[in-house]
Structure formats: structure tokens, C-alpha cells
TORDREN-63045 format. One record per residue (C-alpha): chain; x, z, y. Coordinates in steps of 0.02 Angstrom, whole numbers, plus 32768, in hexadecimal, padded with zeros to 4 digits. Layout:
// TORDREN-63045
R:chain:px:pz:py
R:A:X:Z:Y
...
// end
This chain:
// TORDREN-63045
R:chain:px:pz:py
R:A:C358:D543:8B95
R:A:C382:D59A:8AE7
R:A:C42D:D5CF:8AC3
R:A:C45E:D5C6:8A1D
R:A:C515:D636:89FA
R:A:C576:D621:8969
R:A:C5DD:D6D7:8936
R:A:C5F2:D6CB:8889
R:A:C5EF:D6A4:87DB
R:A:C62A:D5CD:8817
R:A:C69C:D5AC:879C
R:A:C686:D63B:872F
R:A:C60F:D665:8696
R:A:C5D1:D714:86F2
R:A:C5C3:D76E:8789
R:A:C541:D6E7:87DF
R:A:C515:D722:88A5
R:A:C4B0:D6B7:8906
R:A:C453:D6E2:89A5
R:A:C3CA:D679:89E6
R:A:C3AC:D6AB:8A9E
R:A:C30C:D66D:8B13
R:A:C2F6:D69D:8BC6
R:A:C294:D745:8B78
R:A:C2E8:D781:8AD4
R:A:C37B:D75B:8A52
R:A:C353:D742:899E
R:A:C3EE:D766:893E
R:A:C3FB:D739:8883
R:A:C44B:D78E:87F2
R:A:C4C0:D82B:880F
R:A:C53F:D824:8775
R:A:C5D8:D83B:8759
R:A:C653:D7A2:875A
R:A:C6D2:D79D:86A9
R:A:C76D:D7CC:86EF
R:A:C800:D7E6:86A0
R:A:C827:D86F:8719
R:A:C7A5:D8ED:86E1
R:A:C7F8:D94D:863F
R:A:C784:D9BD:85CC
R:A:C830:DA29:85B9
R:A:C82B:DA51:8674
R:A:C7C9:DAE7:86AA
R:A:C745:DAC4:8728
R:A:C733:DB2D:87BB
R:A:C686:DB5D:87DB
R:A:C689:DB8D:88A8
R:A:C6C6:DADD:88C1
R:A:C692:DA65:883F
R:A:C636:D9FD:88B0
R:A:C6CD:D9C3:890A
R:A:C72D:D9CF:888C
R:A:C6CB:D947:8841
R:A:C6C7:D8E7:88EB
R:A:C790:D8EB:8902
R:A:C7AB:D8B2:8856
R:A:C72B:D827:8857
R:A:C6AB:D863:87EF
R:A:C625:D87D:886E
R:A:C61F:D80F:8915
R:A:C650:D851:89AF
R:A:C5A1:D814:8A18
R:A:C553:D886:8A95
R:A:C4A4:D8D7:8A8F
R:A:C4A7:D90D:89DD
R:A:C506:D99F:89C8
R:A:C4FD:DA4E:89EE
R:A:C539:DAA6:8A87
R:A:C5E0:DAEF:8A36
R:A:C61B:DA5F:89E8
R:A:C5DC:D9D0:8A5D
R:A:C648:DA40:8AF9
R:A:C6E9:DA42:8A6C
R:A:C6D3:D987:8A5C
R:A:C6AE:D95D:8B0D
R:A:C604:D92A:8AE8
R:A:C56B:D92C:8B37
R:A:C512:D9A0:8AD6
R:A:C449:D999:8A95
R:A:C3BA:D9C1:8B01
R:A:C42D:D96A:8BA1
R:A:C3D4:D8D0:8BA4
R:A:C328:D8A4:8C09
R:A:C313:D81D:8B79
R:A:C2C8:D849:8ACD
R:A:C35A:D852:8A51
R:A:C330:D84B:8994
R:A:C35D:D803:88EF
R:A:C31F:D7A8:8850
R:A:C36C:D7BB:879E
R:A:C360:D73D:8729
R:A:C383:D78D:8677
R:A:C3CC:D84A:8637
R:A:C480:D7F1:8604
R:A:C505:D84E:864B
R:A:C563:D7CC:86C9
R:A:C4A5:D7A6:8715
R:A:C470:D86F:870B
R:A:C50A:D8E5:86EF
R:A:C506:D917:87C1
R:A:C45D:D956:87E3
R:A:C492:DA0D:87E8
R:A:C514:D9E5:886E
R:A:C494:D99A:88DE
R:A:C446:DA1D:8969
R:A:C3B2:DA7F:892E
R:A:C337:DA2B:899B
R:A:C366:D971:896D
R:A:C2C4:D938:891D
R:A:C2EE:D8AE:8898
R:A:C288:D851:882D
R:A:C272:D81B:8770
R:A:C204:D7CB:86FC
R:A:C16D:D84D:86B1
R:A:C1EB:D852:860E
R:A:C27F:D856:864F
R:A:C265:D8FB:86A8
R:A:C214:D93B:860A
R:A:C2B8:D92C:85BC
R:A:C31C:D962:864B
R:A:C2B1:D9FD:8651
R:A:C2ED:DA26:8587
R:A:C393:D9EA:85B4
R:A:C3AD:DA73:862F
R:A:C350:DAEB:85BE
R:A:C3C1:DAD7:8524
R:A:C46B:DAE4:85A7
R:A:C49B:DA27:859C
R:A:C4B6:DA04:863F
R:A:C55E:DA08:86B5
R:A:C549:DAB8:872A
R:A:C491:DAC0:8748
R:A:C3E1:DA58:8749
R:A:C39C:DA2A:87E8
R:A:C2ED:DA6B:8802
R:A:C2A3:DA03:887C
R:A:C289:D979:87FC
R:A:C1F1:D902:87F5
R:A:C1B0:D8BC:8769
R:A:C145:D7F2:8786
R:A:C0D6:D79B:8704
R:A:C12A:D6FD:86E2
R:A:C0DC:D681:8736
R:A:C0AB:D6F3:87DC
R:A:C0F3:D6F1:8883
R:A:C136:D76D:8902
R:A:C15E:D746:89AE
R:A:C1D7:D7B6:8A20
R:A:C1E1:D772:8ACE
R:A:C1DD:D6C5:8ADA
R:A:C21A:D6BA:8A0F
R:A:C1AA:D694:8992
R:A:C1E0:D6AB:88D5
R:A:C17F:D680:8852
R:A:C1BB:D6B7:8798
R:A:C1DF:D64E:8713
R:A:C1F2:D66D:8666
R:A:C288:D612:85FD
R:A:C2C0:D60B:856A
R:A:C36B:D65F:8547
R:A:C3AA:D6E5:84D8
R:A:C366:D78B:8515
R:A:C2C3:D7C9:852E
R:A:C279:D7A5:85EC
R:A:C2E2:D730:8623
R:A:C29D:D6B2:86B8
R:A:C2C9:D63C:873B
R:A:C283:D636:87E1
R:A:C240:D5BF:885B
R:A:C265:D5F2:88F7
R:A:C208:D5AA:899C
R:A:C232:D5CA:8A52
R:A:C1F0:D56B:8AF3
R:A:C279:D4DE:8AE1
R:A:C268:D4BD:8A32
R:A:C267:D4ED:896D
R:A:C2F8:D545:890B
R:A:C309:D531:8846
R:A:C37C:D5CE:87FF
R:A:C374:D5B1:8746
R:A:C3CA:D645:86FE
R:A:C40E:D634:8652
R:A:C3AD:D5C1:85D9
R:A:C3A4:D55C:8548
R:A:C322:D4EA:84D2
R:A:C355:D53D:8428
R:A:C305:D5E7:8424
R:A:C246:D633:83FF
R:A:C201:D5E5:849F
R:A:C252:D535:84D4
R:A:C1AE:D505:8507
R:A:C1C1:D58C:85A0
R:A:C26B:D535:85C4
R:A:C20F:D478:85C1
R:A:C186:D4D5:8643
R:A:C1FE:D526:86AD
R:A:C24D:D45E:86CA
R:A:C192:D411:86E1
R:A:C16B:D499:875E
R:A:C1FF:D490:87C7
R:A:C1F9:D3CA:87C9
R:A:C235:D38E:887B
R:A:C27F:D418:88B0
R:A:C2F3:D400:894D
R:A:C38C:D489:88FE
R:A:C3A9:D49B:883E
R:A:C41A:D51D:8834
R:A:C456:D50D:8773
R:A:C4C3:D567:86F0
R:A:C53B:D4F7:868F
R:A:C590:D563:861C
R:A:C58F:D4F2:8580
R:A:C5FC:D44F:85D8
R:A:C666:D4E0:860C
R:A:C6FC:D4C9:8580
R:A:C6ED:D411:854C
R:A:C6F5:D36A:85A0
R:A:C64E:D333:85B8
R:A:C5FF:D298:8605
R:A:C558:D2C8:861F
R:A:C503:D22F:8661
R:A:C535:D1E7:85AF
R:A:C4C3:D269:8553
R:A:C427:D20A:8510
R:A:C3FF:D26F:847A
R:A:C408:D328:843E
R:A:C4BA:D355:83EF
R:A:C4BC:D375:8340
R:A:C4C7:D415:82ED
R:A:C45F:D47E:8361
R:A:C427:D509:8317
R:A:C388:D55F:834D
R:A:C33E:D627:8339
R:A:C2D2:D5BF:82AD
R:A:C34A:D58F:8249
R:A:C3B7:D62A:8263
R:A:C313:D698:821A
R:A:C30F:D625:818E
R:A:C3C6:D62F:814C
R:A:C3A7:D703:8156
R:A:C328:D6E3:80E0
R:A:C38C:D674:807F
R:A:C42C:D6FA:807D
R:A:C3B3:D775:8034
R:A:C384:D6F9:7F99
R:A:C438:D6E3:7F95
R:A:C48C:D79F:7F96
R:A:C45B:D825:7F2F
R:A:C4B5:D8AF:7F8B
R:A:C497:D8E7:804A
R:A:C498:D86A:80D9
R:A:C4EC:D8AF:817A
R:A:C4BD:D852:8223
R:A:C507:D85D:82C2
R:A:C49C:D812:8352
R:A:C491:D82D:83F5
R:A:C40A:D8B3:841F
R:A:C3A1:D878:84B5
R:A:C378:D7EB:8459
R:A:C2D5:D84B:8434
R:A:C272:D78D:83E7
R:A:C2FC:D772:835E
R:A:C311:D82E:831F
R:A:C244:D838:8315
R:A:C251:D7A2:82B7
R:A:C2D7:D7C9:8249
R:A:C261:D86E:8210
R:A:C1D1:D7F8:81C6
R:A:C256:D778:8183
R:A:C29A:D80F:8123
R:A:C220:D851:8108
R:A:C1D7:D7B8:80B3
R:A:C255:D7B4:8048
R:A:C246:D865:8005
R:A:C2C2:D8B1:8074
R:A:C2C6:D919:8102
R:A:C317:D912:81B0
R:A:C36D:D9C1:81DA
R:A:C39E:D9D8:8287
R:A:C421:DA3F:8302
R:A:C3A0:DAAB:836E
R:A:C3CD:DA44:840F
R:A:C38D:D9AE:83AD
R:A:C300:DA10:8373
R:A:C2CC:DA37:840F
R:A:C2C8:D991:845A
R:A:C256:D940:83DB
R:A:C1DD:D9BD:83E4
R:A:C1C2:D9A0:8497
R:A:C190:D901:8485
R:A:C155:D908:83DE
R:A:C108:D9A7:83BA
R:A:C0BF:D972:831E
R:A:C146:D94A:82AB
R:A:C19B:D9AE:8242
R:A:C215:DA1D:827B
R:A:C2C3:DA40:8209
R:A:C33C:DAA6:8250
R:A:C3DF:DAC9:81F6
R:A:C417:DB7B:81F9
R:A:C4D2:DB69:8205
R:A:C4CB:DB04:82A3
R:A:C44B:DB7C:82F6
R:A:C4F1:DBE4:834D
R:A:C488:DC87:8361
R:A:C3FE:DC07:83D3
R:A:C345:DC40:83A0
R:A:C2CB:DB9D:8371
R:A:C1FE:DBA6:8387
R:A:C1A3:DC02:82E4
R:A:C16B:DB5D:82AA
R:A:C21D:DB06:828A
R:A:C243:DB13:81D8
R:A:C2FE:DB57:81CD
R:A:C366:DAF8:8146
R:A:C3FE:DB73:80FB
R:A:C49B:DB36:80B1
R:A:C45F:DB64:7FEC
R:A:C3B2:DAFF:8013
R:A:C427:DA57:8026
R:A:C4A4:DA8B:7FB6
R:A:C421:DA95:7F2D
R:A:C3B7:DA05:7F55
R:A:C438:D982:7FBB
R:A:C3E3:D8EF:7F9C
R:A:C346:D919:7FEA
R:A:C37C:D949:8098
R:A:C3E8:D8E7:812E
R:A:C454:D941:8190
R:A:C456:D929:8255
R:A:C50C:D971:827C
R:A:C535:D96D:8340
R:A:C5EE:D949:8345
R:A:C603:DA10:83A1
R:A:C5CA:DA51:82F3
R:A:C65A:D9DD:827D
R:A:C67A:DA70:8236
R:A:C5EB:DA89:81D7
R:A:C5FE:D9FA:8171
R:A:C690:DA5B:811E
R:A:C606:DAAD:80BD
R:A:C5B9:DA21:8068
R:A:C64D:D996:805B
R:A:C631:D99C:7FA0
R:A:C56E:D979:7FAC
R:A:C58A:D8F5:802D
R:A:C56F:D83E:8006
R:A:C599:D7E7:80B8
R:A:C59E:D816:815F
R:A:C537:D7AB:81F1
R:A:C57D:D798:829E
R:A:C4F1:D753:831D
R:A:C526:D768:83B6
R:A:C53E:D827:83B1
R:A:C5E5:D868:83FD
R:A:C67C:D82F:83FD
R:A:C638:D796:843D
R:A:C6B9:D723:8402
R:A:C78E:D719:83E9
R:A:C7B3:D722:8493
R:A:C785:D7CB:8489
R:A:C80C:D83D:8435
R:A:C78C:D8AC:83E3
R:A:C752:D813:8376
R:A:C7E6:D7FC:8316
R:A:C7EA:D8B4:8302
R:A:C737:D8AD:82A7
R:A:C753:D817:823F
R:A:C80B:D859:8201
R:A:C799:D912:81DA
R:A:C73B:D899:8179
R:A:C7B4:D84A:810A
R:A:C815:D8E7:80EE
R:A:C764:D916:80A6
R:A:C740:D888:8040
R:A:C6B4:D877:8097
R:A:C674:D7C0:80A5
R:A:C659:D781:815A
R:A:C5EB:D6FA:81AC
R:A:C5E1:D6B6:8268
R:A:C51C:D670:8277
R:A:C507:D69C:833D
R:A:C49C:D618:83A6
R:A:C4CE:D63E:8462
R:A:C46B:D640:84EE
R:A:C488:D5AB:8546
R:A:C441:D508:853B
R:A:C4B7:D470:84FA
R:A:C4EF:D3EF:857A
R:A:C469:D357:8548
R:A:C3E3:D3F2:855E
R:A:C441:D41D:8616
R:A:C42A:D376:863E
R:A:C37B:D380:8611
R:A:C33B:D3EC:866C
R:A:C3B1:D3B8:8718
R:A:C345:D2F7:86F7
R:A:C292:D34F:86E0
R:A:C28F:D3B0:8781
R:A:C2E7:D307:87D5
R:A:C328:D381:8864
R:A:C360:D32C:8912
R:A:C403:D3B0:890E
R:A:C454:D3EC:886B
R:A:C4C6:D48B:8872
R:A:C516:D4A3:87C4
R:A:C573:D574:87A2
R:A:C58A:D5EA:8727
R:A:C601:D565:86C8
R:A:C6C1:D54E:86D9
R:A:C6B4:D4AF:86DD
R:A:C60A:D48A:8746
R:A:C646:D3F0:8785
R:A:C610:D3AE:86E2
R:A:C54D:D3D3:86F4
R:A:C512:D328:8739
R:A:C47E:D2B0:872D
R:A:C454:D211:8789
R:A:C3A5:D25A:879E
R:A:C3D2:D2B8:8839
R:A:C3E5:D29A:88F6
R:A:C4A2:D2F1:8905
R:A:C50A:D366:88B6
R:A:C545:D3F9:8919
R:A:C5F2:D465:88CB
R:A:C605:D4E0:8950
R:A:C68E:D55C:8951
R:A:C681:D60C:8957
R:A:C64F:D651:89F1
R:A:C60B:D5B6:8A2E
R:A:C556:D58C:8A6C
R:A:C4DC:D4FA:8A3D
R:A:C46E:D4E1:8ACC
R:A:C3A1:D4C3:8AA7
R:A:C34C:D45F:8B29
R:A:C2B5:D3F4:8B10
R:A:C2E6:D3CC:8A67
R:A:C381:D3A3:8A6F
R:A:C434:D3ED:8A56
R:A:C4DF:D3E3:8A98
R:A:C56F:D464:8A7F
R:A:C57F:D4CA:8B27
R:A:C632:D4AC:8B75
// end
């Protein structure tokens, strides 16, 4: 039989841990780190012990077979490299509550990605924005491809969702098939991958699904028979950016968020189209031009912190966009605020997609938008999220028609539902869904 254990990331948005264990190897999928109030930025971490640090406060799960020596003994764990069956994991997308633990792991746990998404892990632990260290043994799959560990075969899926590489996974083992969907929606560059990922899956035994967008409003989701209204799509985003630069003649400032690779490389030929030019923060930089080399490359000089950039990025200075506002864009990473204090009076409006602060829960946000208005500077909220809407969750739950549905990742997943599916499963954490012949039941 396959046991499937719950650890994490239930009734949270973050932190999803999942192990999927056969008679020859555990497949264990993401490693983030949950949002918890208990973690402060204004409390020093301790280095020597961060991994069970992370553990005691609930960041990390406490599950044995994962961690180092040290920390696993600290913990009373059962440390990696103790188990005769194969132990590994898959990652579904570089977002911090699916990603944000792979330096913790041991150094010998492989773990596996899409092609992509280890091409931007790779940079990520190049330009230092990571937690503690990157994880080395990292393997990189052409979506679509499959691996197989054991008895455990995974095959990659790409999906559409708002950073570069993200996939889902199909996951097979002797008593049946596993769905994992990662993050997702049907609004960005590819929903075609996200209508593909459903089609391929189709009668799947286990749908394991995020539900993060019926996770703050009462929902019926068997109700849902159309698309809401108002959903906005990367499309439409790249065509009001073109339509702020007919409207402003002084510089545009952006904030999005950075590993969203597909929308920045747009954004440079929508600028660019309209006789302006995108000027990055070298981390920024350096993520486009892995992926896409051939593009033009604008760094600007007073975010570059004393970090060298390639020969062939053009470095922007302060007096180029002071002269000339109106033909540049500014891509300001929330770290660098600051700089803004040098051009508030050649500023037209300020652009916040989905760059940090994420949103007012966080206290940093009202700090930014109150530095804003003491400036003068106009500001605008046009961020499309990551996550697909609840008609589009109930989409894809009633194309792949699965005989067990297992809804996370939401606070509320109770509300992810169809009447296309066998059961619904809303285990606890800690608890284990059983995989026999097809069929589920929740272990007692």
C-alpha cells in the first residue's frame, strides 16, 4: 500500500510537506517555510542551529530522514542516509513557502525540479537570495519527462503560475496515481499549460490541490458556472504599462516581483515599444538574462550597491533619468526605497505588482505607501497574484474527475469542492491517507 502523510502547510497559505511513501522510497513535496507569526525579521538568527530552530518554532516539519546528523540528533530525528528506502523530494515552483528550506536539508538529499526552475534556483543562489545556503544536489526535468526512484514514478508538469518553472507532478506508485498541483492559475502567459496539466492528470485516484483563493471569503463552489468578473490577466496588465506611458510624461517606477522572469521580459518590449526603456536592479538584471539573453540589458547605477554586472548591461546613472525621465521606467525593489528620494520630482506614478511588501498585513507596506505620500509621489496597486480564482479551482478539480480530492495550502480548504469527484479527504496534520488499489481512506 502507499502512505500518503500530511505535515504541513493544511490550513495555511505556506509551508506545504507532504510525503508519499511506497514499500521502496518516499517522495516528499515542497520544503518551505510555513507564514508564522512566530518568525520576526528583528530577531537574530543563530546560524549553528537554524535548522531546529526552524523545526521548534514551526517553520520547518519535524519528519525524520531529511536532516543532517547534528540537527536531526538535537531534534530526536532520524537523520538522512538511515533509511534502506530511497528518500527524495520534488519542488513545485522557486516561491518561498514551497522553496525557502532546501539549504537545511542534508547534503546528499537529491531533490528534483522542473529544467527552469533549477535554472532560476541556480541564479537565485548566485545573486545571495536564498535563506543560509543552496542545496547542490539539485536536479533539473524537462517538463513533461519522468523520473522514477524506487517504486515512485514522477513525471513533471508544467503550470501556469507566477514565476518562472513552476510545475505540478503526477506521481505513480504500484497502488495507484498521485496529482500534486503546486500553485497555479489560468490568467498568466501560459494558461494553456494549466488546461494541459488538468487533461493529463484526468482520472487520477489523489488530487492533492491548493485552494488559496476561497481562503478569505465564503464561497460555494459547486454554484460556480461561469468565470468571475474582473479577472485580470498578464495581457491586460502589459497593455495598461503601455497605456501609463501614453499617459505620463515623467518616469514610471514599477515594483514587481522578480522571479517572475515572463512579465519583466515582457514589460522590456512593451516599453520599449513605446519609446521607453526598462532599467533594472542588478538582481533583476541578472535573472532576465538567464533566460533571455537577448534582450536588452539596463541596469541602474544607484541600485548596483558596489555588485559588478556582465560588460554588456548598459548602466543607467541618476543624471541619464534625471535629464530624459520620460523615456525610461524604473524597476525599484522595495530594499532600494531609498533611491526614489532622488527622483521624486521627475516621478509621475509609482507601480506596485506584486513586488514586496506583499500587501497591508505586512507592516512594511504602510511604511512604503506613507514614504510615498510624504513624497508626493502618486501610487498605484495593479498586482495579478498567483493563484487561480475559485470558478478556475473548480475547474480544474472537474477536468481531472479524481476518485479522492485532498484540498491545502488554503485557510479555509474545506471550501475547495466539486461534485465531479469520488470523496473528499481533509486530513489533519500528521495524519496519513492510505493508497490501496485505488482507493483511499484516512489511516486510524
Amino acid at each position: 500500500m502507499t502512505r500518503i502523510t500530511f505535515y504541513k502547510g493544511l490550513k495555511e497559505i505556506g509551508g506545504t510537506f507532504v510525503a508519499v511513501e511506497t514499500e521502496k522510497a518516499v517522495c516528499m513535496f515542497d520544503f518551505g517555510f510555513s507564514v508564522s507569526g512566530r518568525c520576526d525579521d528583528a530577531v537574530r538568527l543563530r546560524p549553528d542551529s537554524l535548522v531546529e530552530d526552524y523545526v521548534r518554532i514551526g517553520m520547518l516539519p519535524a519528519a525524520d530522514g531529511i536532516y543532517a546528523e547534528k540537527p536531526a540528533a538535537h531534534l530526536g530525528l532520524k537523520p538522512y542516509g538511515q533509511s534502506e528506502k530511497e528518500r527524495f523530494f520534488f519542488i513545485s515552483h522557486m516561491h518561498i513557502d514551497h522553496m525557502g528550506g532546501l539549504g537545511m536539508l542534508d547534503d546528499g538529499m537529491p531533490v528534483y525540479m522542473s529544467e527552469d526552475s533549477l535554472r532560476l534556483y541556480r541564479r537565485l543562489c548566485a545573486m545571495g537570495d536564498i535563506q543560509q545556503r543552496g542545496h547542490e544536489r539539485c536536479v533539473g526535468i524537462p517538463y513533461g519527462q519522468s523520473f522514477t526512484r524506487g517504486d515512485i514514478t514522477v513525471q513533471v508538469l508544467r503550470i501556469d503560475h507566477d514565476v518562472t518553472g513552476a510545475s505540478g507532478a503526477l506521481i505513480t506508485t504500484p497502488d495507484g496515481t498521485v496529482v500534486y498541483t503546486g500553485d497555479y492559475r489560468f490568467h498568466g502567459f501560459y494558461p494553456g499549460a494549466s488546461k494541459a496539466f488538468g487533461e493529463t492528470c484526468r482520472g487520477a485516484d489523489v488530487m492533492i490541490t491548493e485552494g488559496v483563493s476561497v481562503s478569505f471569503d465564503d464561497v460555494d463552489m459547486l454554484s460556480l458556472t461561469e468565470p468571475e468578473e474582473g479577472i485580470r490577466t498578464e495581457e491586460m496588465l502589459q497593455q495598461e504599462m503601455a497605456q501609463a506611458c501614453q499617459e505620463n510624461d515623467g518616469l514610471l517606477v514599477i515594483n514587481p516581483y522578480n522571479r517572475n522572469v515572463d512579465r519583466i521580459h515582457r514589460l522590456i518590449g512593451t516599453f520599449e515599444a513605446e519609446g521607453r526603456t526598462l532599467v533594472m536592479d542588478p538582481v533583476q538584471a541578472d535573472y532576465v538574462a538567464e533566460f533571455y539573453p537577448d534582450d536588452d540589458i539596463c541596469v541602474y547605477e544607484k541600485t548596483m550597491n558596489g555588485r559588478s554586472v556582465p560588460e554588456w548591461f548598459k548602466v543607467v546613472t541618476l543624471e541619464d533619468i534625471r535629464e530624459n525621465p520620460g523615456k525610461y521606467v524604473l524597476q525599484l525593489d522595495y530594499q532600494d526605497q531609498y533611491a526614489i528620494l532622488d527622483l521624486k520630482d521627475v516621478v509621475s506614478r509609482y507601480y506596485h505588482m506584486d513586488g514586496a511588501p506583499l500587501g497591508s498585513y505586512e507592516e512594511s507596506y504602510h511604511k512604503m505607501t506613507a514614504l510615498l505620500e510624504y513624497l508626493g509621489v502618486p501610487y498605484q496597486y495593479c498586482g495579478l497574484g498567483g493563484h487561480s480564482r475559485p470558478y478556475y479551482l473548480k475547474l480544474m478539480v472537474d477536468t481531472i474527475k479524481p476518485k479522492t480530492l485532498i484540498p491545502l495550502h488554503s485557510f479555509r480548504p474545506e471550501q475547495v469542492n466539486s461534485d465531479q469527484i469520488g470523496q473528499r479527504i481533509l486530513p489533519e496534520e500528521g495524519q496519513t491517507v492510505v493508497l490501496e488499489y485505488g482507493e483511499c481512506r484516512l489511516e486510524v
